[in-house]
N, C-alpha and C positions, 0 to 999 in steps of 0.2 A: 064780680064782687071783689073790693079792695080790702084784705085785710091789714091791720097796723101791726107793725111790726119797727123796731125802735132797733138801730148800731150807731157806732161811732167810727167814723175814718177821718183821723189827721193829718195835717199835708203840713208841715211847716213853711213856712211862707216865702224862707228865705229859698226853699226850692222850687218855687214856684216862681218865683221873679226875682229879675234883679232890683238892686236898689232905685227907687225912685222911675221905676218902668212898667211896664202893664205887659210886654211883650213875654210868653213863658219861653222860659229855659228849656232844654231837652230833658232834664230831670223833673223839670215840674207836668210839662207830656208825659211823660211815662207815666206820674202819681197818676196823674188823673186819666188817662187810660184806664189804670189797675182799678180804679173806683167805681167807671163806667162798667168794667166787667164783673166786679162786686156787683152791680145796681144790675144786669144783664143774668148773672145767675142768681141770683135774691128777687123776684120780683113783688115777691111780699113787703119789701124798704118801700111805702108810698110816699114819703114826704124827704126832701133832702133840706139842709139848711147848711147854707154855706156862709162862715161868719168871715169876716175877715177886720182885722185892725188896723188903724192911721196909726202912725209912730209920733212923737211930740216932733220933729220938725216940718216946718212949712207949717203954711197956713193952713186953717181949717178949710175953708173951700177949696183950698190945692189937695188935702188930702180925701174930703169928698171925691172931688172929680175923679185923682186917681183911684179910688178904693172902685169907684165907679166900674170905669173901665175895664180894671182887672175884674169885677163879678161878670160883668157883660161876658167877656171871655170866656171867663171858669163856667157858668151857666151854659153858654153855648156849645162847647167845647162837651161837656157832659150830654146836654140835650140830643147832638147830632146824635153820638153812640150807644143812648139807652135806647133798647129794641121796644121795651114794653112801656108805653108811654101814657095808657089811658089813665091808668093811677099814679104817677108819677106829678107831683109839684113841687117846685123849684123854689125856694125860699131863701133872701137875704139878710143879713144885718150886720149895719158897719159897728163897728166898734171905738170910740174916738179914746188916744192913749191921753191923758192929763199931763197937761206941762207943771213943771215941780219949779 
């Protein structure tokens, strides 16, 4: 049985990638390491949601694609190393920044 249980871990983005890349940093390996082992000792965390945001340059479907990529990533990357995965769901949402 899955109990709910609700945290917050934020990763700033700029340490998770570089500008306009999907490829992570060794800093942004490490956050998300630390997160998988948060989710590894917490097994009661059943739902994750990973948001992440376009910036106003480039296009919108340039920044879809990339937002893309990088969740493909960030989701995998956590998948591989949570141990307890029956309750475990992986959730995204892009966030589109407004051009002014």
């Amino acid at each position: 049985m899955c109990i709910k249980k609700l945290d917050t871990v934020t990763i700033d983005a700029t340490k998770l990638f570089r500008f306009d890349k999907y490829v992570l940093k060794a800093e942004g390996k490490a956050a998300l390491d630390q997160t998988a082992a948060q989710l590894n000792a917490n097994p009661a965390i059943t739902n994750v949601l990973v948001t992440g945001h376009t910036d106003r340059l480039g296009s919108y479907a340039y920044n879809q694609k990339l937002a893309w990529l990088r969740k493909v990533l960030t989701l995998r990357l956590l998948h591989q190393q949570v141990v307890v995965k029956q309750c475990l769901l992986l959730h995204v949402r892009v966030l589109k920044v407004e051009r002014h």
